[in-house]
SERO-4910 file (N, C-alpha, C, O; in steps of 0.05 Angstrom, whole numbers):
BEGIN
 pado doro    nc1    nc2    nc3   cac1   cac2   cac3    cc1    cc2    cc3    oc1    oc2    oc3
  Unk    A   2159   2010   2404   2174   2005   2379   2154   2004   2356   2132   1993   2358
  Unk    A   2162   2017   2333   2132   2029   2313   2129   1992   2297   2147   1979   2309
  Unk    A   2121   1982   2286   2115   1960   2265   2140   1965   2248   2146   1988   2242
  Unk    A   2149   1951   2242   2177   1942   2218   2170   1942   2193   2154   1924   2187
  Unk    A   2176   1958   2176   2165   1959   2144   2179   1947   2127   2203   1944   2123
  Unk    A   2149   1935   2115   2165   1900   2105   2147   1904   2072   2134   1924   2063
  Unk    A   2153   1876   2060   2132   1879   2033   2112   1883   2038   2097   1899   2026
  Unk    A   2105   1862   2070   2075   1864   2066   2064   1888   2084   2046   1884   2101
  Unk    A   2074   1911   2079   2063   1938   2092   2053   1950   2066   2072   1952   2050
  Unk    A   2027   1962   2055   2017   1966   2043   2016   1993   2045   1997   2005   2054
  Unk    A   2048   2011   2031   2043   2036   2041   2046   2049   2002   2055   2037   1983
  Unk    A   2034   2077   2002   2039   2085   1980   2056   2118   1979   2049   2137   1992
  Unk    A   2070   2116   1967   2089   2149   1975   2086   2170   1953   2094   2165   1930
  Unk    A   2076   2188   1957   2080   2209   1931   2101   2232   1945   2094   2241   1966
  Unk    A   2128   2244   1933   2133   2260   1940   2128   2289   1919   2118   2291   1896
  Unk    A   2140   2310   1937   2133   2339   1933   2155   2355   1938   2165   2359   1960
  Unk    A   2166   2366   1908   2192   2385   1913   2181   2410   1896   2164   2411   1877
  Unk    A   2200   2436   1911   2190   2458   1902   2212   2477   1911   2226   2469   1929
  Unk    A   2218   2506   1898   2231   2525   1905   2225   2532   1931   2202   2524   1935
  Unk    A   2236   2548   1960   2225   2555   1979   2201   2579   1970   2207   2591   1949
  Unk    A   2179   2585   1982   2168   2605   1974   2141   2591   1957   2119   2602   1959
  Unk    A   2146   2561   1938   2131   2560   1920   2100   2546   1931   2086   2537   1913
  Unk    A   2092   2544   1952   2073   2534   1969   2064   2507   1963   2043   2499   1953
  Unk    A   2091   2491   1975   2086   2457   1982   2077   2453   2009   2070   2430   2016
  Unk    A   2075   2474   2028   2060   2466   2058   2033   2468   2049   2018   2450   2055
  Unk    A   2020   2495   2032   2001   2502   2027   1989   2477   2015   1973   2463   2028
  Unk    A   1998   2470   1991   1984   2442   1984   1987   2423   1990   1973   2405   1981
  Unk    A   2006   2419   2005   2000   2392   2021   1979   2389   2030   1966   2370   2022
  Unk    A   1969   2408   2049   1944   2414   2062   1924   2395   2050   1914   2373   2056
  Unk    A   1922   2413   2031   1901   2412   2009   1894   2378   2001   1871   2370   1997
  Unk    A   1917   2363   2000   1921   2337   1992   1914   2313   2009   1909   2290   2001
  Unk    A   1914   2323   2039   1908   2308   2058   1882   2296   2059   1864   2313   2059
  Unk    A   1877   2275   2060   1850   2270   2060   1836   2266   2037   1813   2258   2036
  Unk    A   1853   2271   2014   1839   2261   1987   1858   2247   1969   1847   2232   1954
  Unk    A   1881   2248   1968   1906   2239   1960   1920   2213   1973   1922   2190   1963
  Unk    A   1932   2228   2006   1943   2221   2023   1926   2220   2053   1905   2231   2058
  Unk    A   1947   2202   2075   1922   2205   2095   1948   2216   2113   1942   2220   2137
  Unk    A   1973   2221   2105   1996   2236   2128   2011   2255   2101   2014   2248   2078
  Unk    A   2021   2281   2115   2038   2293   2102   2053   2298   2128   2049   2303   2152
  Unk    A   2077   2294   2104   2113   2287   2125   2129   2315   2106   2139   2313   2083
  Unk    A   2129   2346   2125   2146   2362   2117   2170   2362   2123   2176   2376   2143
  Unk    A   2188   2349   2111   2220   2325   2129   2231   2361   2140   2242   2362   2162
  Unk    A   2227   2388   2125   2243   2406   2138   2227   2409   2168   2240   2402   2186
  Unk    A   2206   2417   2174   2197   2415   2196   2198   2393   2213   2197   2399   2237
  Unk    A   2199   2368   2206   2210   2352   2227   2240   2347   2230   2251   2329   2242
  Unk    A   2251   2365   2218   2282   2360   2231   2280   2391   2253   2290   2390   2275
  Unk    A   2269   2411   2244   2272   2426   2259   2257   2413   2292   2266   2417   2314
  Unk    A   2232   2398   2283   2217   2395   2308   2238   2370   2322   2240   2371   2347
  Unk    A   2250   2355   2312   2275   2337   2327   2296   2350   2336   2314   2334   2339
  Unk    A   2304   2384   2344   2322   2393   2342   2311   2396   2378   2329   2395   2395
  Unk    A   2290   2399   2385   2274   2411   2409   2254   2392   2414   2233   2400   2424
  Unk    A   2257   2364   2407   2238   2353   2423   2240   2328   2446   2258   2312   2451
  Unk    A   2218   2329   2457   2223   2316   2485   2231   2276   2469   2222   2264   2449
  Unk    A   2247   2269   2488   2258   2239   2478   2237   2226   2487   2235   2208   2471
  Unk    A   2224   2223   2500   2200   2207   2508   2176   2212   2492   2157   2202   2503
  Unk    A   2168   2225   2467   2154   2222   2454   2161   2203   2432   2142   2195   2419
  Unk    A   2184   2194   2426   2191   2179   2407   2197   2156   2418   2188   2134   2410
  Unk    A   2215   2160   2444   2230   2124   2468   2252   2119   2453   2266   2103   2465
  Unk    A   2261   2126   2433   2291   2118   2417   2301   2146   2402   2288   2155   2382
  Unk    A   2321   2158   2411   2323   2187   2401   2348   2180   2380   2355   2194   2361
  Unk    A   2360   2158   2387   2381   2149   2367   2363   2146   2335   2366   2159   2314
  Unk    A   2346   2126   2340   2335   2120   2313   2325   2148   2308   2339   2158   2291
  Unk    A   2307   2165   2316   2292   2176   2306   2315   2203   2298   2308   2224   2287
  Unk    A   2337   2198   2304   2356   2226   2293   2367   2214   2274   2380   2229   2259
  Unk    A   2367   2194   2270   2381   2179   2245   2409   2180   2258   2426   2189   2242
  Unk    A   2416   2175   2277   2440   2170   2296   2453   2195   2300   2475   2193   2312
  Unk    A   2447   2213   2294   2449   2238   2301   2453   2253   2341   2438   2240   2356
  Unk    A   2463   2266   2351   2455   2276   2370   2441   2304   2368   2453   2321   2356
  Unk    A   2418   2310   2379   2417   2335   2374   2427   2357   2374   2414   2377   2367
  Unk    A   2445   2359   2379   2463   2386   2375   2477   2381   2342   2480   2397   2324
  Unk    A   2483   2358   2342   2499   2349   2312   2479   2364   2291   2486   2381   2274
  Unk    A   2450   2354   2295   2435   2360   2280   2423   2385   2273   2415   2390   2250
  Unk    A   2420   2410   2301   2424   2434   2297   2442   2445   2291   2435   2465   2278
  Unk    A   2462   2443   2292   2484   2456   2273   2485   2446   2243   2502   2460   2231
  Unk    A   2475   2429   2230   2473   2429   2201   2442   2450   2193   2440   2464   2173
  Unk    A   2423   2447   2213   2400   2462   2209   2409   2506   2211   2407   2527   2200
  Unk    A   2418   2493   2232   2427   2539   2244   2445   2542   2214   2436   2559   2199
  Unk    A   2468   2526   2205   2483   2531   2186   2471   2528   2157   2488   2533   2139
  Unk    A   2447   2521   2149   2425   2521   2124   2449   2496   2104   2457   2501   2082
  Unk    A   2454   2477   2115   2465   2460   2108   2451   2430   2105   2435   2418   2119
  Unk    A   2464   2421   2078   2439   2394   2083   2449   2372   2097   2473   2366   2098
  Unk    A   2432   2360   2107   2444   2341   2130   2453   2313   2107   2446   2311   2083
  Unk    A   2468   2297   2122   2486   2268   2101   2455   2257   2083   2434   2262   2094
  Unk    A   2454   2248   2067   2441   2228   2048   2428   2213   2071   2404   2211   2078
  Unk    A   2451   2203   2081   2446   2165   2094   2427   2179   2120   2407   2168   2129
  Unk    A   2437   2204   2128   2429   2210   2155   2390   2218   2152   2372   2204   2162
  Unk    A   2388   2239   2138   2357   2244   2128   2342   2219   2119   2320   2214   2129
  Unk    A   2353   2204   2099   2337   2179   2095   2338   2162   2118   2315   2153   2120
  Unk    A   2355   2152   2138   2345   2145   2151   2320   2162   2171   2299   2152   2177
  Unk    A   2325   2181   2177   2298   2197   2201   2276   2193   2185   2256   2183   2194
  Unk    A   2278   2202   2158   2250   2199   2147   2237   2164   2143   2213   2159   2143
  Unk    A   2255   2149   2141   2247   2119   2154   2232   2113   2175   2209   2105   2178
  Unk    A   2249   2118   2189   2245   2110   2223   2207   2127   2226   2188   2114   2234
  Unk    A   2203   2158   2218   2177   2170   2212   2159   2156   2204   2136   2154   2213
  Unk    A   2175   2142   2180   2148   2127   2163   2140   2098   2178   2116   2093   2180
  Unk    A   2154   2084   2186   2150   2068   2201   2132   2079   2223   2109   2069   2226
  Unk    A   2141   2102   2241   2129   2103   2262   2088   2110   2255   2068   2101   2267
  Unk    A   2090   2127   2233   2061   2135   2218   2047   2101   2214   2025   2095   2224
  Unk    A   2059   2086   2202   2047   2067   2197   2038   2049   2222   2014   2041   2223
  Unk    A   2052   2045   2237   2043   2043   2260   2022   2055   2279   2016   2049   2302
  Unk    A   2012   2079   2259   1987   2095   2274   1971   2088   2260   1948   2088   2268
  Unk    A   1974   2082   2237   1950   2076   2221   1951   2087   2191   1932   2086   2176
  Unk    A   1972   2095   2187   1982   2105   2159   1986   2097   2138   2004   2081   2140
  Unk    A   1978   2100   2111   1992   2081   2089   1995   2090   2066   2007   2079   2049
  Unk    A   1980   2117   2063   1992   2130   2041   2006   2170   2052   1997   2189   2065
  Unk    A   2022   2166   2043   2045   2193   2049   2045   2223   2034   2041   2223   2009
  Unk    A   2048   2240   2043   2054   2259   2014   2083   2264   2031   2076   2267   2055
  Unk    A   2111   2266   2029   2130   2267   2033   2142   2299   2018   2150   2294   1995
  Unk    A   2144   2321   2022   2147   2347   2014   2182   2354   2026   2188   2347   2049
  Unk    A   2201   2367   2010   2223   2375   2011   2240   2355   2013   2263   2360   2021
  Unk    A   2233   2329   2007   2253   2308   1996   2250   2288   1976   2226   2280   1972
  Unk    A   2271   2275   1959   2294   2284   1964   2307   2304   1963   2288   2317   1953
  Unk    A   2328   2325   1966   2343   2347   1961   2357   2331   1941   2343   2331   1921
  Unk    A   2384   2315   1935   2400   2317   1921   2399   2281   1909   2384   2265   1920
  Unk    A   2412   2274   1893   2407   2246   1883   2416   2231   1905   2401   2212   1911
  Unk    A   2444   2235   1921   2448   2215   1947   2427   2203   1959   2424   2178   1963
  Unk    A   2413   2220   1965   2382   2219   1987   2364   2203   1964   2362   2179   1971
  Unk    A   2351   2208   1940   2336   2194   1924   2345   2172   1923   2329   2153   1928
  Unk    A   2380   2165   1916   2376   2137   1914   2385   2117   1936   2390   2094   1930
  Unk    A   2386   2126   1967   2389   2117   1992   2359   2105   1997   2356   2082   2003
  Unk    A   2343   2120   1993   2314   2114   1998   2308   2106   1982   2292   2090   1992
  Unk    A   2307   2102   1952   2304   2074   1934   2311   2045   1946   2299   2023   1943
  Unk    A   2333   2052   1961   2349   2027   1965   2336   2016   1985   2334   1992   1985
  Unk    A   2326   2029   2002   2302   2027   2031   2282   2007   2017   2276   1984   2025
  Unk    A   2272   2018   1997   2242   2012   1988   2247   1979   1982   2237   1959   1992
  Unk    A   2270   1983   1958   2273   1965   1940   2281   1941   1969   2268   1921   1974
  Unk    A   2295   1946   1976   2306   1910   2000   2283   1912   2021   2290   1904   2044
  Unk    A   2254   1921   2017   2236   1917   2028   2216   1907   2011   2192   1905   2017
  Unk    A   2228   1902   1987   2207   1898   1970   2180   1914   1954   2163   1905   1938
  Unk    A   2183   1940   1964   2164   1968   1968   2172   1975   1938   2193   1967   1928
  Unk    A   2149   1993   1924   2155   2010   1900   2173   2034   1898   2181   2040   1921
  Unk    A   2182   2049   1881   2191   2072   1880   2154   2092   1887   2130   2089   1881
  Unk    A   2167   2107   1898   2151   2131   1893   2123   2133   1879   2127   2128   1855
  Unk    A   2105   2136   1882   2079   2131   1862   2083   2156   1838   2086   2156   1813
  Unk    A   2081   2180   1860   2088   2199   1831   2108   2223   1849   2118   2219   1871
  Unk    A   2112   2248   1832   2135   2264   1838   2123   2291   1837   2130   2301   1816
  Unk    A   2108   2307   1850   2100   2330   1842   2118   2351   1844   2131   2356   1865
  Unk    A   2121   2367   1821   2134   2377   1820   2131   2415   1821   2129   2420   1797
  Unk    A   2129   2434   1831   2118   2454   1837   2133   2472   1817   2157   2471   1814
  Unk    A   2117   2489   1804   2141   2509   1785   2130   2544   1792   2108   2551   1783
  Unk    A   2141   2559   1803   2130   2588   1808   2163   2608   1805   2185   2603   1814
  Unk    A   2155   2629   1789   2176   2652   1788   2194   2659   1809   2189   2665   1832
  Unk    A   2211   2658   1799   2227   2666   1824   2225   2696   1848   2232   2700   1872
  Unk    A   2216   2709   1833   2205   2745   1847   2180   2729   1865   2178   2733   1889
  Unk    A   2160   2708   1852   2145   2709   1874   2145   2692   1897   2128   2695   1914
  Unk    A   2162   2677   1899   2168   2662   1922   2195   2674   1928   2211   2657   1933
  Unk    A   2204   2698   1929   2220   2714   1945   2197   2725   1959   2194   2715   1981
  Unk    A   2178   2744   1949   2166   2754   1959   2143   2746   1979   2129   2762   1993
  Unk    A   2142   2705   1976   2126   2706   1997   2141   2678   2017   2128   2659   2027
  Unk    A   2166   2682   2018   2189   2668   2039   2190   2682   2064   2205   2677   2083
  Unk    A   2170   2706   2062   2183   2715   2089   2161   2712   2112   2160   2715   2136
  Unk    A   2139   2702   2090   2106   2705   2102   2114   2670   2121   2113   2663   2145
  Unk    A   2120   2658   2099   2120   2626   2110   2146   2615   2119   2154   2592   2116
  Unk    A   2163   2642   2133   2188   2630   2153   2183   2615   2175   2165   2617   2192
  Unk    A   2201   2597   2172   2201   2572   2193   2222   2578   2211   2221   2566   2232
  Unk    A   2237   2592   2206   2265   2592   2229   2272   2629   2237   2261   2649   2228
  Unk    A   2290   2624   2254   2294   2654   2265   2319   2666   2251   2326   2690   2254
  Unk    A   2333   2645   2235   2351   2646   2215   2347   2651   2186   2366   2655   2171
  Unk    A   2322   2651   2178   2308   2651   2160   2321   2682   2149   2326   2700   2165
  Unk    A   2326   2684   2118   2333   2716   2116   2335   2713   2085   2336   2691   2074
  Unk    A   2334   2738   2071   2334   2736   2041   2362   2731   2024   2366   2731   2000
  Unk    A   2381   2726   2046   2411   2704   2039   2408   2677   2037   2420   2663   2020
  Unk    A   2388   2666   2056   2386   2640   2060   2366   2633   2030   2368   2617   2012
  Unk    A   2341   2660   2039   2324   2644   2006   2338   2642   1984   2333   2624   1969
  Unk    A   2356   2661   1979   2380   2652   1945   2396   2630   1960   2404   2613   1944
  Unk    A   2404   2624   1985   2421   2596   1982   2405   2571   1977   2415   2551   1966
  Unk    A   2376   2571   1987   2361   2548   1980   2345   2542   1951   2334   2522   1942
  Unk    A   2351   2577   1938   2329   2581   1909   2361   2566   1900   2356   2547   1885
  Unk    A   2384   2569   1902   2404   2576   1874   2410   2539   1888   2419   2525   1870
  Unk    A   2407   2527   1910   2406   2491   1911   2390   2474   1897   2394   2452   1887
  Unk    A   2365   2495   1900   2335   2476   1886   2342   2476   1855   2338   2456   1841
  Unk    A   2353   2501   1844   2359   2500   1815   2376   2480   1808   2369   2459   1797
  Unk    A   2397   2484   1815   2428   2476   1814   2425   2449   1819   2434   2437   1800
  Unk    A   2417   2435   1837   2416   2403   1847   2388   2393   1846   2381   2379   1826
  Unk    A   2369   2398   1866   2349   2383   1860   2334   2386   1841   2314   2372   1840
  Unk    A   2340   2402   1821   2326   2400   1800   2340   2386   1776   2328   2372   1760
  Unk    A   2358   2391   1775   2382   2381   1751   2389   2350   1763   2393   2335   1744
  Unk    A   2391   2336   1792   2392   2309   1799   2365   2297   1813   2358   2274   1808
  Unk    A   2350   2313   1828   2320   2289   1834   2294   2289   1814   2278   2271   1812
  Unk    A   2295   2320   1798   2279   2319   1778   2277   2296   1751   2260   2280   1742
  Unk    A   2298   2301   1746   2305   2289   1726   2307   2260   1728   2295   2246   1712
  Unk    A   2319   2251   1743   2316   2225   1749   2288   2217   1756   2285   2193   1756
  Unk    A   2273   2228   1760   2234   2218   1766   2227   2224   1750   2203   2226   1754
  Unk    A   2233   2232   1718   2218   2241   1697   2200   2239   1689   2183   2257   1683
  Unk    A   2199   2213   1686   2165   2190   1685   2152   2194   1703   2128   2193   1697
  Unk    A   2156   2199   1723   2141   2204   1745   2125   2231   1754   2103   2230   1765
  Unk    A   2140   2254   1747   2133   2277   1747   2103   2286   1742   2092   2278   1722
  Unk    A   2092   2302   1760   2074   2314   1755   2075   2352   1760   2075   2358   1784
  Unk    A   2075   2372   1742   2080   2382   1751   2062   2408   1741   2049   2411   1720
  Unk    A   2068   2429   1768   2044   2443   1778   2055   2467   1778   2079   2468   1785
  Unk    A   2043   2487   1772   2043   2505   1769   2028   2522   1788   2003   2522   1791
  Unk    A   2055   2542   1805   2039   2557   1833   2037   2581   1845   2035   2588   1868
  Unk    A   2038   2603   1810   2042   2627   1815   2009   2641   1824   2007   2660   1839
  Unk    A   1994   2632   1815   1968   2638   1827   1968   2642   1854   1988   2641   1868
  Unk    A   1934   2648   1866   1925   2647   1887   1915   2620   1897   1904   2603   1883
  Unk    A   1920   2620   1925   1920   2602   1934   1900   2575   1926   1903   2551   1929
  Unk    A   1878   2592   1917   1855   2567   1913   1856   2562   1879   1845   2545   1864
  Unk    A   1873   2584   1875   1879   2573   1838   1894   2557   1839   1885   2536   1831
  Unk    A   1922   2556   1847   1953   2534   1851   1930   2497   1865   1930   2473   1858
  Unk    A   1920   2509   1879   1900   2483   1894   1883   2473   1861   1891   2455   1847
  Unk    A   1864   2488   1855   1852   2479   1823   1874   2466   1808   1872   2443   1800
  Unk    A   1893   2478   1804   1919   2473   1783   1924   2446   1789   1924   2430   1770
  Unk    A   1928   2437   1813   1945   2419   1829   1916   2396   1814   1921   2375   1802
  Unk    A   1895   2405   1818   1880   2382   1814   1873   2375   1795   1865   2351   1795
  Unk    A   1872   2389   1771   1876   2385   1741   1903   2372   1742   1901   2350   1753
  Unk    A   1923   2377   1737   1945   2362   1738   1943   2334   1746   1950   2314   1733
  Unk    A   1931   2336   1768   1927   2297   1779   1898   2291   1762   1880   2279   1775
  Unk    A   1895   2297   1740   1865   2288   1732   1844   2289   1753   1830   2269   1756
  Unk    A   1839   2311   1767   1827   2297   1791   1800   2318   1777   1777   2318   1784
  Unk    A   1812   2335   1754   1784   2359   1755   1770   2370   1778   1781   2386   1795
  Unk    A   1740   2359   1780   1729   2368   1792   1727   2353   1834   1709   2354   1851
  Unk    A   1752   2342   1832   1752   2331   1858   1753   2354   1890   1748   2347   1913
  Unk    A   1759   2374   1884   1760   2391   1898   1727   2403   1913   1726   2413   1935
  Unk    A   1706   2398   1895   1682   2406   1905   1669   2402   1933   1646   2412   1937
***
């Protein structure tokens, strides 16, 4: 059973939203170890809870957010977003379990999606006594070029250039118009039409970090 996250868990969260395509795995990377000491890609761990063994976790209830796995692959095969209550809780039960390894600061990438989810996990923080969010990075790249490189960094076998306009025309339409905006103060935001080690520079000017990359 992971440690119970309470006030006195000393954790710090930055999340990371972006168009598909706009390289938030890429910089996460990058962030680990100088930022953060865990990055949590909530889309890859719902896919990795879709196929994984129950004895790596010992509670498959909590860790699906009460979900069964099949419940939960069929919102994933169908490019559907899973309930508010349901994702904030898995990504809980995660953070808990990280902290229990030794974890305490997060980069959290592809959530929230929609305001439900932002302010479910507010509500987490806040009756734990925990802060909002430290900051909100926010990723900005053309739309032609993260078409063009969605197909390099497919995660699923469903993956197809229907699904990238259903997730580009969500990210516009909702998470940007309801979780952006609501973090406004918080926002940091990056710019990621470059090459890889330019979007990485960018990312670190943006956090004042300059020359921290050396």
């Amino acid at each position: 059973m992971e440690r119970p996250i309470t006030k006195y868990t000393p954790i710090n969260i930055t999340l990371m939203l972006g168009p598909p395509g706009s390289g938030k795995g890429t910089l996460a990377h990058a962030l680990v170890g100088k930022l953060v000491s865990y990055h949590l890609s909530v889309g890859d761990w719902l896919r990795f809870l879709c196929t994984y063994d129950e004895s790596i976790t010992g509670a498959s209830g909590e860790a699906l957010g009460g979900l069964t796995r099949q419940e939960l692959k069929a919102y994933l095969y169908a490019h559907e977003l899973v309930p508010a209550e349901t994702v904030v809780a898995i990504v809980w039960h995660k953070i808990g379990v990280e902290i229990d390894n030794g974890h305490e600061t997060f980069l959290i990438d592809g959530f929230p999606r929609d305001e439900a989810s932002a302010w479910h996990f507010e509500q987490l923080l806040a009756a734990n006594s925990l802060p909002k969010p430290a900051r909100v990075i926010s990723l900005s790249c053309p739309k032609q070029i993260c078409k063009t490189r969605f197909p390099t960094r497919r995660r699923a076998a469903t993956d197809s250039e229907a699904v990238f306009e259903k997730r580009y025309r969500e990210f516009m339409e909702k998470t940007t118009r309801e979780v952006l905006n609501r973090y406004a103060v918080r926002l940091v935001k990056v710019e990621t039409s470059g090459t890889m080690e330019e979007n990485v520079w960018e990312m670190g000017w943006a956090l004042g970090w300059k020359g921290a990359w050396e």
